[in-house]
MARVO-316976 format. One record per residue: residue in one letter; x, y, z of N, C-alpha, C in turn. Coordinates in steps of 0.05 Angstrom, whole numbers, plus 5000, padded with zeros to 4 digits. Layout:
residues N
residuo, nX, nY, nZ, caX, caY, caZ, cX, cY, cZ
A, X, Y, Z, X, Y, Z, X, Y, Z
...
end
This chain:
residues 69
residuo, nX, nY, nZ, caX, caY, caZ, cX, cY, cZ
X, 5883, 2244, 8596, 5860, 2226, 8600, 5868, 2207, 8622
X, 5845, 2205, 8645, 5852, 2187, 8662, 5843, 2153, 8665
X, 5847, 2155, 8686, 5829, 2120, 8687, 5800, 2120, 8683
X, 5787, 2144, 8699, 5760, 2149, 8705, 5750, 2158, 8679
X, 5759, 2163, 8658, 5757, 2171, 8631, 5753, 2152, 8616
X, 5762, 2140, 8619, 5766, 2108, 8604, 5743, 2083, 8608
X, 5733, 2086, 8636, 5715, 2066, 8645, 5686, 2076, 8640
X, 5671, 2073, 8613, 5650, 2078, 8613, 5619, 2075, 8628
X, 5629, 2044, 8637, 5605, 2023, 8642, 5617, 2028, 8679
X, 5589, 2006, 8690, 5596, 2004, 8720, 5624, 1984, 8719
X, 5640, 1981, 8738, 5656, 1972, 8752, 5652, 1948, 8758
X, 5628, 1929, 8761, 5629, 1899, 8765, 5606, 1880, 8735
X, 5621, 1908, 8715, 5597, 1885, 8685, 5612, 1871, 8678
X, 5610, 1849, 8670, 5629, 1824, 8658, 5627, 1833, 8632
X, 5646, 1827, 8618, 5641, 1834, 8586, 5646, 1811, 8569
X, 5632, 1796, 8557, 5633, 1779, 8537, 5659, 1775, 8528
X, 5683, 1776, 8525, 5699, 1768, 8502, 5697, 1757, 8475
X, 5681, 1743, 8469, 5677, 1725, 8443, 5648, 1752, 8434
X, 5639, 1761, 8443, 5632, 1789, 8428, 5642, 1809, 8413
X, 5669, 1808, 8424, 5682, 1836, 8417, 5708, 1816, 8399
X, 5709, 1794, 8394, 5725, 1778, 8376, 5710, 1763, 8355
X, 5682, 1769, 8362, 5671, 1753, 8342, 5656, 1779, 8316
X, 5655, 1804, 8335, 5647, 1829, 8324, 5668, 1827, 8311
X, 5687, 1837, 8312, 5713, 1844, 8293, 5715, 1822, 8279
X, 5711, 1805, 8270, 5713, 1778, 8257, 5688, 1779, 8242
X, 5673, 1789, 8246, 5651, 1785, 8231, 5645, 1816, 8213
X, 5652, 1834, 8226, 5657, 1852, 8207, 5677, 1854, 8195
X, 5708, 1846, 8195, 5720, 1850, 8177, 5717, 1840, 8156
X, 5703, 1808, 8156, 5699, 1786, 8137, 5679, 1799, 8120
X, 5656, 1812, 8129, 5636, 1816, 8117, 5646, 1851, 8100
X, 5660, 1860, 8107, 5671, 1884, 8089, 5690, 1875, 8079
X, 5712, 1857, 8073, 5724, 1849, 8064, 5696, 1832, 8031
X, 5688, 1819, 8036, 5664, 1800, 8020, 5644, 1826, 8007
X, 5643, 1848, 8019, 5625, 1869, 8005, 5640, 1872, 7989
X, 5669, 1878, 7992, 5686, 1902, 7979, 5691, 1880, 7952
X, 5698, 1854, 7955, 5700, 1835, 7932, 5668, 1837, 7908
X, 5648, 1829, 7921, 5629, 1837, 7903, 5624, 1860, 7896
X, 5633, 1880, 7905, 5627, 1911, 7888, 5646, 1922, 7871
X, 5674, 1905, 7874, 5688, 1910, 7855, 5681, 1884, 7823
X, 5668, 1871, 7827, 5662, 1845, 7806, 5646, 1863, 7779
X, 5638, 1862, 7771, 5617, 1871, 7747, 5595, 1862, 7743
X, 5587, 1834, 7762, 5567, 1827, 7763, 5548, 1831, 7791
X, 5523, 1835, 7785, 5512, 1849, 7806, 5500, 1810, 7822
X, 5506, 1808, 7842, 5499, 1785, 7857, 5492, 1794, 7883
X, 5465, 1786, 7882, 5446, 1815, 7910, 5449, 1794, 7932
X, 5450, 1767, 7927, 5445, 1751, 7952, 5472, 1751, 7966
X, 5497, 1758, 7952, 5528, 1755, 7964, 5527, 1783, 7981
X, 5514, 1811, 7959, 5513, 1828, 7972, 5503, 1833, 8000
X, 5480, 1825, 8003, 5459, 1826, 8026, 5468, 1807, 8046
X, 5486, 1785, 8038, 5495, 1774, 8060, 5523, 1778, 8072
X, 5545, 1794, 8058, 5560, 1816, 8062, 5550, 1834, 8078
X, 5531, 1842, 8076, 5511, 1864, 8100, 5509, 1856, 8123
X, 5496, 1832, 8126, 5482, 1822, 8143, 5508, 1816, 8160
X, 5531, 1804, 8147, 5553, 1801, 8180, 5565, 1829, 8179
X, 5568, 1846, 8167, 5571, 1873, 8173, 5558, 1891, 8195
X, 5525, 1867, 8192, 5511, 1888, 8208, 5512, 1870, 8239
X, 5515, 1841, 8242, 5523, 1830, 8265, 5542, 1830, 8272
X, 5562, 1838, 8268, 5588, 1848, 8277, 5587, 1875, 8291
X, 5569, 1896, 8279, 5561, 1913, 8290, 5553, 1912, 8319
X, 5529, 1893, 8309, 5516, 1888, 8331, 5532, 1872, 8365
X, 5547, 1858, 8353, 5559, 1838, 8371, 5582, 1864, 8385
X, 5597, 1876, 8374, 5607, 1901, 8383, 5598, 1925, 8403
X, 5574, 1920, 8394, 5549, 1939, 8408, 5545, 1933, 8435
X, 5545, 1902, 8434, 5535, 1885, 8450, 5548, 1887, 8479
X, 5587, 1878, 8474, 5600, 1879, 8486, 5610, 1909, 8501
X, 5605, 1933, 8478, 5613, 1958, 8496, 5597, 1963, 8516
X, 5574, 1952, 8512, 5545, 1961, 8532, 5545, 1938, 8554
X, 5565, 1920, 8556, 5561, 1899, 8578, 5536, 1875, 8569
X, 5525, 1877, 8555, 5503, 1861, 8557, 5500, 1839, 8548
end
């Protein structure tokens, strides 16, 4: 695999940093926080759904940064 393999995007996109640190930060927290309420015995939908929700902006913020945008 070369260099030209590696560089998906154009050559002059700036890339966020605090995207791609705040993605991983926000998804690990938020799967880390799912994985605690699904192991509990009590069903608590609002911890759940908000376990999702930085799961799913972490996603997103990840998304964000591979695409330059």
């Amino acid at each position: 695999m070369n260099n030209e393999e590696l560089n998906t995007g154009d050559p002059g996109v700036q890339r966020n940093k605090w995207n791609l640190i705040l993605g991983i930060l926000f998804l690990g927290y938020g799967s880390f926080r799912l994985y605690q309420k699904l192991q509990m015995g009590e069903t608590d939908a609002f911890g759940i759904l908000l376990a999702v929700g930085f799961i799913g902006f972490g996603i997103y913020d990840l998304w964000k940064y591979y695409k330059g945008v």
